[in-house]
Each structure stands twice: as structure tokens, then as C-alpha cells.
C-alpha positions as CSV (number, residue, x, y, z in Angstrom):
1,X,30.2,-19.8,-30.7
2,X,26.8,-19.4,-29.5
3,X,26.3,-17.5,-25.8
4,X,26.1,-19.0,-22.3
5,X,22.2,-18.2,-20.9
6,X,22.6,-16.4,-17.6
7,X,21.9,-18.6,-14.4
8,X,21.3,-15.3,-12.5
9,X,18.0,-13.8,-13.9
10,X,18.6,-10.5,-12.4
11,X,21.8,-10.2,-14.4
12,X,19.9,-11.3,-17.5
13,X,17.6,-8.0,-16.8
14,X,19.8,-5.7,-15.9
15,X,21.7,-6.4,-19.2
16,X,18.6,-6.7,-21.4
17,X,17.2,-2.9,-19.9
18,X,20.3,-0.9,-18.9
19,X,23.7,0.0,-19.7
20,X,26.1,0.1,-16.7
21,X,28.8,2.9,-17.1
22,X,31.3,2.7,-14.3
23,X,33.8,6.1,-12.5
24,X,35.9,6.8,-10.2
25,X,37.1,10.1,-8.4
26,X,41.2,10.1,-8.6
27,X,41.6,13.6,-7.6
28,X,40.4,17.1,-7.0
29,X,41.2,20.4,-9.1
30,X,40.9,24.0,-8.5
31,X,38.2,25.7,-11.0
32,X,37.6,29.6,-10.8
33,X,34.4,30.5,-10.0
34,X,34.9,34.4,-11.9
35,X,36.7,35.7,-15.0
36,X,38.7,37.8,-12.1
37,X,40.7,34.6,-11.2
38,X,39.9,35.4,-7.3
39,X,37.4,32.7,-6.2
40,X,38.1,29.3,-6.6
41,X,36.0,25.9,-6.3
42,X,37.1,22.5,-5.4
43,X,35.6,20.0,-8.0
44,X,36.3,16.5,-8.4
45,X,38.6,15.0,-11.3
46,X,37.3,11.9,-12.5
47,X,38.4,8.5,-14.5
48,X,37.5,7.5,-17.9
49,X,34.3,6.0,-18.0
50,X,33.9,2.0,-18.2
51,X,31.2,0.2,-19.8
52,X,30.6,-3.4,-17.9
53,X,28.1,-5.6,-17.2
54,X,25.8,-7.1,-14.3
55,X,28.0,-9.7,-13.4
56,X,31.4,-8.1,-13.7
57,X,30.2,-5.3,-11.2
58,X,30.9,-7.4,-8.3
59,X,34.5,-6.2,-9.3
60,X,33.8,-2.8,-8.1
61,X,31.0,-3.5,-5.0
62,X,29.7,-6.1,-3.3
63,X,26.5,-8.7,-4.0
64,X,24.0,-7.6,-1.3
65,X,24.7,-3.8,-2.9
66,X,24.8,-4.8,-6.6
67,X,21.1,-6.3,-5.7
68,X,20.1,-2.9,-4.0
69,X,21.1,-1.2,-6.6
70,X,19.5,-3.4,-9.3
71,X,16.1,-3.6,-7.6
72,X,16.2,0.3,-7.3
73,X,17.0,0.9,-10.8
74,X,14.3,-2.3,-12.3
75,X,11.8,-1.0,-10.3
76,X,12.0,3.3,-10.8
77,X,10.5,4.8,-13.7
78,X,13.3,6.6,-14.7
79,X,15.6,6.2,-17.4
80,X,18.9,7.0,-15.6
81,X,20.0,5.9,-12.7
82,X,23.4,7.2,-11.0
83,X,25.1,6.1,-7.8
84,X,27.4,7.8,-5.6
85,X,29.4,5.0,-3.6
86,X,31.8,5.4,-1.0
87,X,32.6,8.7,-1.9
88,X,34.5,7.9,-5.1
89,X,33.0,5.3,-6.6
90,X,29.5,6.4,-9.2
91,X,27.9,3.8,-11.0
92,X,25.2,4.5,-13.9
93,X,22.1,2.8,-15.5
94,X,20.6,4.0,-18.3
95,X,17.9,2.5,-20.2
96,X,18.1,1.1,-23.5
């Protein structure tokens, strides 16, 4: 079966430069911060990473952010990209 070209351009760079890995905080955890066990941190638990693509991240945020975030990460010189959204919600690019 041969493959549907993309209407959406945008989508068709995204997904020719970067890989979009997708996380979510479900929790927090108590680390210690010495070998004494007396000071503690707070740091965040996360999910298991999801690889997904351009169009299927409108499942996670919505289209006028998913084209900030593109045109941020297509137009940078970096090679990773990573997105802290709504306070549990990181996204990723990184270059192919």
C-alpha cells in the first residue's frame, strides 16, 4: 500500500526533520539529597515516553500551539528541542 502525501506541509516537515517524543508527569517522589538519609528533594515521576507524529499531537495540545511549537523548533538551530506544557505535559524534537 503506497502512503497518503500530507495536505498539511508543516506536518510533512516536522516529520521529515524531527522526532516527536511525548511525557507526562503522574507523580512526585522523595529523592535524598545526602548518603545521611536527612535531606530530601521533591522530583517529578514521569510516564513512559511516546513516539508520535505531527498530526497525532493535536491529541495531547491544541493547533494554534502545535504551530508555535513547530515554527520554534523549524526555525532554531538547535538539534533538540524540549517543551514544558501545562506543568505536566513535555514534548521533544530532535533532529534526524
Amino acid at each position: 500500500m503506497a502512503a497518503i502525501k500530507s495536505d498539511n506541509q508543516l506536518n510533512a516537515m516536522i516529520n521529515r526533520n524531527f522526532v516527536i517524543k511525548v511525557s507526562e508527569i503522574i507523580g512526585e517522589y522523595w529523592w535524598p539529597v545526602d548518603d545521611d538519609f536527612i535531606d530530601f528533594q521533591l522530583l517529578p515521576l514521569f510516564s513512559d515516553s511516546k513516539l508520535t507524529t505531527a498530526k497525532k499531537l493535536s491529541n495531547f495540545v491544541d493547533d494554534e500551539m502545535k504551530n508555535r511549537l513547530f515554527e520554534k523548533a523549524l526555525n532554531g538551530k538547535n538539534l533538540k528541542y524540549m517543551f514544558k506544557i501545562r506543568k505536566r505535559l513535555i514534548i521533544e524534537f530532535h533532529g534526524k
